[in-house]
C-alpha positions as CSV (number, residue, x, y, z in Angstrom):
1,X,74.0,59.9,128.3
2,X,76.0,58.3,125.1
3,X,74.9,61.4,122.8
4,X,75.6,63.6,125.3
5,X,79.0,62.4,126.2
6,X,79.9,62.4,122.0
7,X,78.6,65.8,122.1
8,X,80.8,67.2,124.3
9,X,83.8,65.3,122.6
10,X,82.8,66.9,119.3
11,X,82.6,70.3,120.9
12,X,86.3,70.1,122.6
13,X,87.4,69.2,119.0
14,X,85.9,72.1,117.2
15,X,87.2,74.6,119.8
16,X,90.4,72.9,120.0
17,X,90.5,72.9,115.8
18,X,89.2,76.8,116.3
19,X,92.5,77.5,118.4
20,X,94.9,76.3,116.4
21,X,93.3,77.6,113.4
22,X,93.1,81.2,115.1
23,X,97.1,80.4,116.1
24,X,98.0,79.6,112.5
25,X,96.5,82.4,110.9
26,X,97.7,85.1,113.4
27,X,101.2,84.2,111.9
28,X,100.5,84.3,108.6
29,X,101.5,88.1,107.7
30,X,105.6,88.8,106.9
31,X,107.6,89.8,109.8
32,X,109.0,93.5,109.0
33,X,112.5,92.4,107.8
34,X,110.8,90.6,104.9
35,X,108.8,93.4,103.9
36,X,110.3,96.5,101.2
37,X,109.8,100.4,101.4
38,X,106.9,100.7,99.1
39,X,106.7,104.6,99.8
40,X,107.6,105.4,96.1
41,X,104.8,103.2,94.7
42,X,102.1,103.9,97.4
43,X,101.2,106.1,99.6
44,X,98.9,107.0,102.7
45,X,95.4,108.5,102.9
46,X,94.9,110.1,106.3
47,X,91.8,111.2,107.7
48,X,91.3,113.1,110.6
49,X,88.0,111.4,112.2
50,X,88.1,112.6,115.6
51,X,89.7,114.5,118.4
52,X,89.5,115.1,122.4
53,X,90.3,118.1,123.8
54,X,90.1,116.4,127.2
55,X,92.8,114.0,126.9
56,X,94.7,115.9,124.1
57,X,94.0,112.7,121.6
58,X,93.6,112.7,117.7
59,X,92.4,109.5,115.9
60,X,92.7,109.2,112.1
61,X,92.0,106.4,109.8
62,X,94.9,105.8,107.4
63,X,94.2,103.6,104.4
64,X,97.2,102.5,101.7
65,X,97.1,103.4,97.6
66,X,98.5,101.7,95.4
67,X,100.1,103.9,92.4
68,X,102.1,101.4,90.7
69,X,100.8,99.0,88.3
70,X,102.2,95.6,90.6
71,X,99.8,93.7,92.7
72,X,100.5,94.4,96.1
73,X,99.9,91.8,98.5
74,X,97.2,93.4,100.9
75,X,98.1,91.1,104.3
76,X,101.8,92.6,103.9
77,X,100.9,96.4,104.0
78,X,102.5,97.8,107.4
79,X,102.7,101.5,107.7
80,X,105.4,103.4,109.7
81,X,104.8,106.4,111.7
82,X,107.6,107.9,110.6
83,X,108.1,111.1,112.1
84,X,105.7,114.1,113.8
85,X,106.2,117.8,112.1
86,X,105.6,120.7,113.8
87,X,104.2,124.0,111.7
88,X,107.7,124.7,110.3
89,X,108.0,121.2,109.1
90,X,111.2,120.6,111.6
91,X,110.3,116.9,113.5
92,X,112.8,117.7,115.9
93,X,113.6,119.9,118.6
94,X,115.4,122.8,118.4
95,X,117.8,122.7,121.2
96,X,117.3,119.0,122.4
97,X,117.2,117.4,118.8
98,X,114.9,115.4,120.6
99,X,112.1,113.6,117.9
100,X,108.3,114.7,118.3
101,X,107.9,111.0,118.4
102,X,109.0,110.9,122.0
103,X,106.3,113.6,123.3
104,X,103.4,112.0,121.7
105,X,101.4,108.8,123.3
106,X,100.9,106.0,120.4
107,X,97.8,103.9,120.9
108,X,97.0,100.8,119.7
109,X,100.3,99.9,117.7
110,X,101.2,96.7,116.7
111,X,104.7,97.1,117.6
112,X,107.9,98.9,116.7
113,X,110.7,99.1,114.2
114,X,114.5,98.2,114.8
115,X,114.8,101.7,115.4
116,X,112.0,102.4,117.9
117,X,109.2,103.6,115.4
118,X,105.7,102.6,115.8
119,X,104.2,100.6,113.1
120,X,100.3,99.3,112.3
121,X,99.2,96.6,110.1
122,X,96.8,97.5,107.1
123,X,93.4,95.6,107.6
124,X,92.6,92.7,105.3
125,X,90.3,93.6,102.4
126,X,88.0,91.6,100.7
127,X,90.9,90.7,98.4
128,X,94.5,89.1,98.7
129,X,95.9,91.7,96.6
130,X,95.7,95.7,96.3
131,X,95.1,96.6,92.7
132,X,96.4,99.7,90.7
133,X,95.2,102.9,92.1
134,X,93.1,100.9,94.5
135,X,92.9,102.1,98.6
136,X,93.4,99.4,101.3
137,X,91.0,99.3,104.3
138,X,91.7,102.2,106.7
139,X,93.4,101.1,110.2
140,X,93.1,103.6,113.0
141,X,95.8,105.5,114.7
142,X,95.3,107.4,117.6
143,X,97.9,110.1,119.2
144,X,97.8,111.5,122.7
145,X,99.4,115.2,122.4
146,X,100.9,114.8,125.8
147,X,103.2,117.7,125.6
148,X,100.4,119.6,124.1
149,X,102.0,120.8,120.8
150,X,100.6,123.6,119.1
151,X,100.2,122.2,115.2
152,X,101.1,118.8,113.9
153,X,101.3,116.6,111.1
154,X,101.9,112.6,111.3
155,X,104.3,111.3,108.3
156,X,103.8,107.5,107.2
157,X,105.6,105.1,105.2
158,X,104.3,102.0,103.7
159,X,106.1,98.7,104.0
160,X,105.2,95.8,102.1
161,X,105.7,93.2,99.5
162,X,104.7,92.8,95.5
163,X,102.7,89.9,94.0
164,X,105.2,87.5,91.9
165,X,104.4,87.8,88.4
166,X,102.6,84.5,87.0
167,X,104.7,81.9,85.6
168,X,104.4,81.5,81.7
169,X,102.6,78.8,81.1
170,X,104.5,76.1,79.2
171,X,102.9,74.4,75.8
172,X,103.9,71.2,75.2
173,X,105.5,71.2,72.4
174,X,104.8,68.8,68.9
175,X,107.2,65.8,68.3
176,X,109.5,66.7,65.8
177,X,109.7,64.9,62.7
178,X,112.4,62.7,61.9
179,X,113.6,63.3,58.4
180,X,113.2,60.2,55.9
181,X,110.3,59.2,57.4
182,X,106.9,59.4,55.4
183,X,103.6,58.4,56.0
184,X,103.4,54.5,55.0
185,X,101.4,53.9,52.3
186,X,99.2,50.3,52.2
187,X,101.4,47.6,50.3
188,X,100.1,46.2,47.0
189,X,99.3,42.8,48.9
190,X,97.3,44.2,51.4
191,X,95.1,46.0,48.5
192,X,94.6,42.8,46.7
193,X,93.2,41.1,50.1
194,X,90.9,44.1,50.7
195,X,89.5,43.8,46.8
196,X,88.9,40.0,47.0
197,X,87.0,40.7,50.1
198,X,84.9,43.1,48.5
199,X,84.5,41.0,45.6
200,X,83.6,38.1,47.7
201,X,80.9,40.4,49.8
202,X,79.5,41.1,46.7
203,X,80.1,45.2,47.0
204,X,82.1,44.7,43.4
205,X,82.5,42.7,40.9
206,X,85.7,41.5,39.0
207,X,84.4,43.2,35.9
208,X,84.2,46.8,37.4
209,X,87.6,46.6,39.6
210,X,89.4,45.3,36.1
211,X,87.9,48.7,34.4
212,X,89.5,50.3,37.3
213,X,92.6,49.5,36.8
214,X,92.8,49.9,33.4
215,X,95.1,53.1,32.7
């Protein structure tokens, strides 16, 4: 009954751990307003991967590149679906000025700009950063042609941020020498001490360290 009681305890812990774990790292990406137009260093990759002719729906898988030579930080990378074109390239109506936007369905976003745009978070690759000319994970997007327009094409932008630059690593630097200062050089006492010793060890004899000294 005791292990089986301390089992259960350890469990609750672990799944409570889990929770809060799961709760941290759901708020770990940027919000939008910290996040930069990347458009003129990246751009999109779409890929049309499916459609229903039932429901009017078109799914595509739309993956980031990097064209710059900065890291970009892969958890940032949002993209915006910016606006919906029709064959003549107006994303607009004629006589409403009404956006496409508004006549398409947009599944699966996870949420929407200031102004009223849908937006999707790039998937988390295998590494923190997307490299020069590197492609992030594809996330899928999926529009319901509700108003059944004839020909379309979905713009993106990219939001995100740039990896920092690494801080120069700082060298500590040699102690100056003060001028007038030499090396000391061992007095003529100390000298005399050391050649007794020797002497007295036997390692020379007065003889050869008077021979020595002769000039």
């Amino acid at each position: 009954m005791t292990r089986l009681y301390l089992s259960k305890i350890v469990l609750r812990v672990f799944l409570c751990t889990s929770t809060l774990l799961t709760s941290i790292t759901g708020f770990a990406a940027p919000s939008l307003d910290q996040l930069t137009d990347l458009t003129g260093n990246a751009s999109v990759v779409v890929t049309l991967k499916g459609r229903d002719n039932f429901t009017s729906e078109y799914r595509y898988d739309v993956s980031v590149r990097n064209h710059s030579a900065d890291l970009l930080i892969a958890d940032s990378l949002v993209i915006v679906l910016d606006k919906i074109a029709n064959l003549a390239g107006a994303d607009r109506e004629g006589l409403t000025g009404e956006s496409f936007l508004k006549r398409f369905d947009i599944l699966g976003q996870d949420g929407e700009t200031d102004d009223g745009k849908p937006f999707f978070r790039i998937p988390l690759g295998p590494t923190p950063d997307l490299g020069p000319l590197a492609d992030s994970l594809p996330v899928t997007v999926r529009l319901r042609n509700k108003d059944y327009v004839s020909v379309f094409t979905p713009s993106f932008k990219v939001l995100g941020q740039k990896r920092p630059p690494p801080e120069p690593k700082q060298t500590q630097a040699a102690s100056p020498v003060q001028p007038g200062i030499t090396p000391s050089t061992p007095s003529r006492n100390s000298i005399d001490k050391l050649t007794q010793l020797l002497i007295k060890k036997g390692v020379i004899t007065e003889e050869e360290w008077r021979k020595a000294n002769q000039p």
